[in-house]
C-alpha positions, 0 to 999 in steps of 0.5 A: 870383374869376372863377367867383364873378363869373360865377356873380353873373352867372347868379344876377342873370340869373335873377332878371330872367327870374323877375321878368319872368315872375312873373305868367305863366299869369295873366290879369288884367281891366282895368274902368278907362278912364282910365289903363288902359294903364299897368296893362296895361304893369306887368302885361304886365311881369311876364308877365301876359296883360290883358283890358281891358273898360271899365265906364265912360266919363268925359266932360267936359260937352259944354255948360259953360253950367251949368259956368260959370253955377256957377262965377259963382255961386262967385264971387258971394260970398265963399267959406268952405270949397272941397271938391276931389273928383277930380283931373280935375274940378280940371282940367276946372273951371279949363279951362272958366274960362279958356275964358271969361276967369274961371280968375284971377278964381275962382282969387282967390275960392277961394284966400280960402276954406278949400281941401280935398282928398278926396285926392292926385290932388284935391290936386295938381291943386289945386296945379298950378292955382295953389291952396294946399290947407289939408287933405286926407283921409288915408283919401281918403273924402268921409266924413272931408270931412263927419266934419270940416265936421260937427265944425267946423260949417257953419251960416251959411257958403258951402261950393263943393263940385266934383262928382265925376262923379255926382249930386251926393251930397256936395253934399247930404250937406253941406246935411244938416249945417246951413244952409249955402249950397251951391253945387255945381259939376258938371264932367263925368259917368259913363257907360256905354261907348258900346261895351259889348261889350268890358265885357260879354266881360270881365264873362262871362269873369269869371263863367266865372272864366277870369280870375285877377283883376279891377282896378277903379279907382272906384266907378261903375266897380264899379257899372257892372259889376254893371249890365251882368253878365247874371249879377251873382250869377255874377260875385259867386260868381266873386270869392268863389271865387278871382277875386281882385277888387282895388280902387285904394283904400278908396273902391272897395273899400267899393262891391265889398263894398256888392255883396256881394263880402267878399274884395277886396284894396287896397293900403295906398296908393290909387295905381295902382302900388301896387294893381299890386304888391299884386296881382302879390304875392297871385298870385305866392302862387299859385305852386308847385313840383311835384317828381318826384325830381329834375324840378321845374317851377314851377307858375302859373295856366296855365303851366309854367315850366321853370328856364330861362324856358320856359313850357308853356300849360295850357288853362282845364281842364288847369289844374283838372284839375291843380289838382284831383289837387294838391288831393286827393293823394295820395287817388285821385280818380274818373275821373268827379270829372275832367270835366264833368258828363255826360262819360264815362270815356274823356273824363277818359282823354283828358284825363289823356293830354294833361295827362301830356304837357303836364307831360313827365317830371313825368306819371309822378307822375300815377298810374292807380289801376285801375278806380278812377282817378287819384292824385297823386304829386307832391310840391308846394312854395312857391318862393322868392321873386323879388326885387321889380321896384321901383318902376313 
């Protein structure tokens, strides 16, 4: 009993040092500003390296005159529908209120209304400032807002819509349905970063594919990338070329496609742990086994891991160059398909001798083919899977 105890002991043990460095050798950019530190903490987890580059910057009005000249025309008329947009715009809304004595008054005149969210974040605000929400878009679309009040109709009604940082488009959509009366209520704005430069590394880093994966965590977010990339086209080839780009929901991940990028992965819920875990599983998937007799050691982006945790860094074109002999094995490959264009032979010799040696006992499966050069002879396995970390 004693040995089976110790041996669940050591298997447990090393589940925790797999799952601690499920996501080792990866590197992950960041374009979110706002909560951006909890998805570098569950990456980083897991053993992922971050780049955090801010595509964005979210700033309530410096000047609420036009915030509160909207809310007292809010509160000028009964209101029939309310549509709740962002969870900060609920809250920053309510703030200016109180500031000036209104948060009780608009609070009453809302709560009269049919209130309705565009999703959870919109919803709990809502609730946490007092208010009942009547209905909340399962898909977290403005289209399922406007899909309802088009099919219930607005003509003759007062409809409050809470703007979501841009211009007011869902304002406008709305006034499209039918004479209504309108009142749009700007909150707070979208801007670029009052320091791009971390943006613009991350953004060339993602068109050089140095990195492994992109989150984004809104639309303008996606936007602003675009903007700013000096190689737009660039960045678009990167993530349909294996940059995985990963959107927090269906939202954000109808923009990447808008920009042209057909691969995007989003988790089933549009919450940021969620999305962590869909990421961390789609590159974990990455992973594999190289084998040679007996030696084997798991293989991940840039790092080699032995059975104990210990890890061995490949640079950006070890990595390639391993991932090209993998992909071709056991074919040879020409010393010159090894290198960059315009190297000669002795380069790919060189490089082949580092990579040998970053590999330790598995290089004797990388093979020299005389005066035609190189073959993989290792044989190349998925590993089992880690158990789940659980919840973030």
């Amino acid at each position: 009993m004693d040995g089976l105890a110790s041996e669940q002991r050591a298997s447990a043990s090393d589940d925790v040092v797999a799952r601690s460095r499920s996501l080792a050798g990866f590197t992950v950019g960041i374009t979110g500003h706002r909560r951006w530190e909890e998805q570098a903490e569950m990456l980083t987890r897991r053993g992922a390296r971050v780049v955090h580059g801010a595509t964005m910057a979210t700033q309530v009005l410096g000047d609420l005159d036009a915030t509160i000249a909207a809310t007292r025309a809010v509160m000028s008329a009964p209101v029939d529908t309310v549509l709740f947009t962002t969870g900060i715009g609920v809250r920053s809304w309510f703030a200016a209120a109180q500031s000036v004595g209104m948060d009780d008054e608009l609070r009453g005149t809302l709560a009269r209304g049919r209130v309705m969210a565009r999703g959870p974040k919109a919803l709990n605000a809502a609730r946490s400032v007092g208010l009942d929400v009547d209905w909340t878009a399962a898909g977290e679309t403005n289209d399922e807002l406007l899909a309802l009040l088009r099919d219930q109709g607005v003509a003759g009604t007062r409809v409050v819509v809470q703007r979501d940082g841009g211009a007011p488009l869902l304002a406008g959509a709305v006034r499209a349905l039918g004479p209504a009366e309108i009142v749009d209520i700007p909150v707070y704005e979208w801007h670029v970063p009052d320091d791009p430069s971390p943006a613009l590394r991350l953004l060339e880093m993602t068109a050089a594919r140095q990195v492994d994966a992109v989150t984004f965590t809104s639309s303008y977010a996606v936007h602003n990338a675009f903007e700013l990339s000096s190689d737009p086209d660039g960045l678009a080839d990167a993530f349909a070329g294996g940059v995985v780009a990963t959107a927090v929901g269906p939202v954000t991940a109808h923009t990447l496609r808008s920009r042209g990028v057909a691969r995007v992965l989003e988790p089933t819920s549009a919450r940021l742990g969620p999305m962590i875990h869909a990421l961390a599983a789609e590159l974990e998937g990455r992973a594999r086994v190289l084998r040679l007799d007996a030696v084997r050691r798991r293989w991940q982006g840039g790092v080699l891991l032995d059975d104990d945790g210990a890890a061995t860094e490949l640079t950006r074109g070890e990595a390639r160059l391993l991932s090209t002999l993998v992909a071709r094995a056991p074919t040879v490959v020409p010393k010159v398909a090894l290198v960059e264009h315009g190297s000669d032979e002795h380069a790919a010799e060189a490089a082949i001798a580092r990579l040998r040696a970053k590999l330790g006992p598995l290089g004797a499966g990388i093979r020299t083919v005389r005066r035609r050069g190189y073959a993989c002879a290792l044989a190349v396995e998925r590993p089992a899977p880690t158990t789940s970390s659980g919840a973030d």
